[in-house]
C-alpha positions as CSV (number, residue, x, y, z in Angstrom):
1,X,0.0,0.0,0.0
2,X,1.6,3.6,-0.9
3,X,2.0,5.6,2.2
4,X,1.6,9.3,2.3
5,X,2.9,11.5,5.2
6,X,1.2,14.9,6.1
7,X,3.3,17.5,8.3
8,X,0.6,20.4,9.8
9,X,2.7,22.7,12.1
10,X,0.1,24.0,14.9
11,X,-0.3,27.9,15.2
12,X,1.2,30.4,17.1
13,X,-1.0,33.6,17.9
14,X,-4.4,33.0,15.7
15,X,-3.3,28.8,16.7
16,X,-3.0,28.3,12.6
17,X,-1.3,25.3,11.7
18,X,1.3,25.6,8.8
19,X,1.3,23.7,5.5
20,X,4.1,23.7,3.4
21,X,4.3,23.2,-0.4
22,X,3.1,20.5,-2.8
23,X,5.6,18.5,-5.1
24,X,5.5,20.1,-8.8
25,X,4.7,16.8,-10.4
26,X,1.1,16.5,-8.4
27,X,0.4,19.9,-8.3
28,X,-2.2,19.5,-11.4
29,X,-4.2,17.1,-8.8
30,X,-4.5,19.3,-5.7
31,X,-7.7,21.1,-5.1
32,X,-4.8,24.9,-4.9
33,X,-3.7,23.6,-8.8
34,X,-4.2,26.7,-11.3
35,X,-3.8,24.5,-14.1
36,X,-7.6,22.7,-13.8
37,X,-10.7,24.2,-15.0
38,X,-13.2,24.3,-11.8
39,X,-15.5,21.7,-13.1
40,X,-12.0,19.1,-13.4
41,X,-11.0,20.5,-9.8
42,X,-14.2,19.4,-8.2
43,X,-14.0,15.9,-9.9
44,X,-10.5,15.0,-9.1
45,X,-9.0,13.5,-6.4
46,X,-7.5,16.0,-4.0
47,X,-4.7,14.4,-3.4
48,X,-2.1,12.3,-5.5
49,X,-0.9,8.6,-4.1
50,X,2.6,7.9,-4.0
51,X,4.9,6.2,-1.8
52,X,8.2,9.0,-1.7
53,X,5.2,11.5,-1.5
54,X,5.2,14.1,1.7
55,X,1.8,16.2,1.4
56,X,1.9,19.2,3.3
57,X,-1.2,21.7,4.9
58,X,-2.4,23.7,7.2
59,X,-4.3,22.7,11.0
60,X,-5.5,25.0,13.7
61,X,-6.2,24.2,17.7
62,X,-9.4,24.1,18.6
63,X,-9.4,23.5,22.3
64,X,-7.4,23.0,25.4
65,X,-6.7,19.2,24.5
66,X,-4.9,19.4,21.6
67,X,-7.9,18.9,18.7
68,X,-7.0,20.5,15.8
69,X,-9.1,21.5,12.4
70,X,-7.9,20.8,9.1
71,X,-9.1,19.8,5.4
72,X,-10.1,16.4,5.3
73,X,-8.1,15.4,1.9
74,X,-4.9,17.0,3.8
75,X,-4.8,13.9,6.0
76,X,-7.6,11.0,4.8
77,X,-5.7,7.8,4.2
78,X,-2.6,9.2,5.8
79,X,-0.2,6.6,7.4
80,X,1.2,9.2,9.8
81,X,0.6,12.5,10.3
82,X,3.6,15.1,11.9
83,X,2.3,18.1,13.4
84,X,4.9,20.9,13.7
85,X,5.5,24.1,15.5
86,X,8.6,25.9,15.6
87,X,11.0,23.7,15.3
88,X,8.8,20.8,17.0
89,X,7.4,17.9,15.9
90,X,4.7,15.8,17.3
91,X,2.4,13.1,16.0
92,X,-1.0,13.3,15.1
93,X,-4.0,11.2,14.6
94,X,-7.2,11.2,12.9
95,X,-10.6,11.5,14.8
96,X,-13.1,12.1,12.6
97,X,-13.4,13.0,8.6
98,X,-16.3,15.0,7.3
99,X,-17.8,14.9,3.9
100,X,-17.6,18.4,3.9
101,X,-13.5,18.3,3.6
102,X,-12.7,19.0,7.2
103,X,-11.5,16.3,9.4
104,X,-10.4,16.6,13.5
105,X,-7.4,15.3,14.3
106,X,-5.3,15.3,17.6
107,X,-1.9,16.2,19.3
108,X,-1.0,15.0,22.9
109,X,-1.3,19.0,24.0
110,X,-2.2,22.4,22.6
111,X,1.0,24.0,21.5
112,X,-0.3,27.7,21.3
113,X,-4.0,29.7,21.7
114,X,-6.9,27.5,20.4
115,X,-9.0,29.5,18.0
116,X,-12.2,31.1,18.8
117,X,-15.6,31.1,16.8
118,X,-18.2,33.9,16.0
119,X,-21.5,32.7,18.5
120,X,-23.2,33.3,15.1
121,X,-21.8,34.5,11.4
122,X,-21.4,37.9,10.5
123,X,-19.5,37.8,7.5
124,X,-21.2,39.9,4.7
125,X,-19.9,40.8,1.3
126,X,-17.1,42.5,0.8
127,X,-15.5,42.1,4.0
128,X,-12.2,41.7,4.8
129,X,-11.0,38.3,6.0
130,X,-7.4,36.6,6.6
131,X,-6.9,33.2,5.4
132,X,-3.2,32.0,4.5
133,X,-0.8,29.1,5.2
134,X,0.9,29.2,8.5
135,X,4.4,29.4,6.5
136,X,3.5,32.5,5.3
137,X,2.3,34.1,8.9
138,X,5.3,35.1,9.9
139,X,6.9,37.1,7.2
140,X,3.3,38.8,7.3
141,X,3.6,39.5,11.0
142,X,7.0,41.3,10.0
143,X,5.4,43.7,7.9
144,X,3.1,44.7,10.4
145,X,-0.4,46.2,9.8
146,X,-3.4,44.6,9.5
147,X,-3.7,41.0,8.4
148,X,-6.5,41.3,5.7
149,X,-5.8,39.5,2.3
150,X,-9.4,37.9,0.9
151,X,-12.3,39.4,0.3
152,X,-15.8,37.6,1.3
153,X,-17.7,36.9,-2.2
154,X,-21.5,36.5,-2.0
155,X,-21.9,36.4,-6.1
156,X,-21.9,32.7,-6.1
157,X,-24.3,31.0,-3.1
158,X,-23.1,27.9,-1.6
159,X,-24.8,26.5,1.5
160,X,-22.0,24.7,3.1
161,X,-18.9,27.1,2.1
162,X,-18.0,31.0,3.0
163,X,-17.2,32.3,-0.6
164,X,-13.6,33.9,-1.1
165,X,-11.9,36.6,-3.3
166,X,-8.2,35.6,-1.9
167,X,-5.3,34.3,-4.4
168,X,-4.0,31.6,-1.6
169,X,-2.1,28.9,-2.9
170,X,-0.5,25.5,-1.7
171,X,-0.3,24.8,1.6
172,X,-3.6,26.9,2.7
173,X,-5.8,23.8,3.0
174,X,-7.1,23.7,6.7
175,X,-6.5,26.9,7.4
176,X,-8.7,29.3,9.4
177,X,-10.5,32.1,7.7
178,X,-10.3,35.1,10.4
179,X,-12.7,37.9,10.3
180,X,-11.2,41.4,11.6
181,X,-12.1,40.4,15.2
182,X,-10.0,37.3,15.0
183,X,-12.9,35.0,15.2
184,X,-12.6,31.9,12.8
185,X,-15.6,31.8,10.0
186,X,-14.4,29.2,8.2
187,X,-11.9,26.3,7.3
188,X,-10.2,26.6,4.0
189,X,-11.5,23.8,1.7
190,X,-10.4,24.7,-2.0
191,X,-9.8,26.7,-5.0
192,X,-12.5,27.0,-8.0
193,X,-11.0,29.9,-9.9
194,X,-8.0,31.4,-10.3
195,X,-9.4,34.2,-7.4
196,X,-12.1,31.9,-6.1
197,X,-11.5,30.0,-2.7
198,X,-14.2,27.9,-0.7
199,X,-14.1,27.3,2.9
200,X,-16.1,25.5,4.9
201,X,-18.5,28.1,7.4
202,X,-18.5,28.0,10.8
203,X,-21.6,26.9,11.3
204,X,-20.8,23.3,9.9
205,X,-17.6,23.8,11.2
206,X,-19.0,23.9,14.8
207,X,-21.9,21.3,14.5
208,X,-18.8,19.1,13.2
209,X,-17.1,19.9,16.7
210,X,-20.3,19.2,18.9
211,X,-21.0,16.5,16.9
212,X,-17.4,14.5,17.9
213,X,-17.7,16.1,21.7
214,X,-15.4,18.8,20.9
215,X,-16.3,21.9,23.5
216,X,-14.6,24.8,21.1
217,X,-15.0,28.6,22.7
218,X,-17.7,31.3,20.9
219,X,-17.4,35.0,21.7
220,X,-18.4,37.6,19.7
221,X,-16.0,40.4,21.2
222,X,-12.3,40.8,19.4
């Protein structure tokens, strides 16, 4: 059987996990590829299978316990998954995959802040979100400013997905999609267009959470 190894490196402020980049010769099979037409993308298989393969994504904490969100094709049928952080490495195992393309996985601790929701969804078109991998965080943080790069897109409807304007490439997968309080409103999914992203919304993401026992934290204060 080919085995496939996923490294997610758990978050530091915002508890984002990174995700590195993809080999070049499966990069026409990843749901980030800019080569495939959107109606291709949603038919193919996220992920290539090979057996020298390392696939690499994003994951964020969720809780005090060490649960973690990420995309579900970042780590289904994964014979180990590494979770890193600043120069540490942990194992990582699967809990639960949803059909929605998030899946919970799980570190022995929390390395970091665990992410906080919205109590309810107050994204609205046009707003300015964050979404990125965690390798690019901290050349952002350098900068300084604020950390808006995506743009919330209500010209297509989808009843599962927040709707991005954002340019985010390889490595995004998983990652959380911060309004300007810091609240997460969504899990990064996939790209549809060149400019397009989809993540999942909150509102999944959190009946996902309940559903596997998961007690996340709502506010609805920065």
């Amino acid at each position: 059987m080919p085995v496939r190894v996923v490294r997610l490196a758990g978050g530091i402020a915002i508890g984002c996990a990174l995700i590195g980049f993809t080999p070049p010769r499966v990069m026409a099979q990843v749901p980030f590829s800019p080569f495939q037409p959107a109606r291709q993308m949603e038919a193919a298989k996220p992920m290539a299978r090979d057996v020298s393969q390392r696939l690499d994504g994003t994951a964020f904490f969720v809780d005090d316990l060490g649960h973690m969100l990420t995309a579900r094709h970042a780590v289904a049928d994964c014979a180990r998954i590494v979770v890193s952080k600043e120069g540490r490495a942990v194992a990582a195992r699967a809990v639960a995959l949803a059909a929605s393309d998030i899946a919970l996985i799980k570190v022995p601790r929390t390395l970091g802040l665990a992410a906080v929701f919205p109590r309810a969804n107050t994204s609205v078109a046009n707003d300015m979100v964050f979404a990125e991998a965690y390798d690019r965080l901290k050349p952002i943080l350098a900068h300084g400013g604020s950390l808006g790069n995506a743009f919330v897109d209500t010209t297509l409807r989808d009843p599962e997905h927040l709707v991005l304007r954002s340019n985010v490439t390889f490595g995004t997968s998983g990652a959380p999609v911060l309004d300007s309080r810091g609240l997460v409103e969504g899990v990064v999914s996939r790209r549809t267009t060149v400019d397009r992203v989809l993540a999942v919304d909150a509102v999944h993401a959190k009946s996902f959470l309940a559903a596997h026992g998961v007690r996340f934290q709502e506010e609805d204060r920065p």
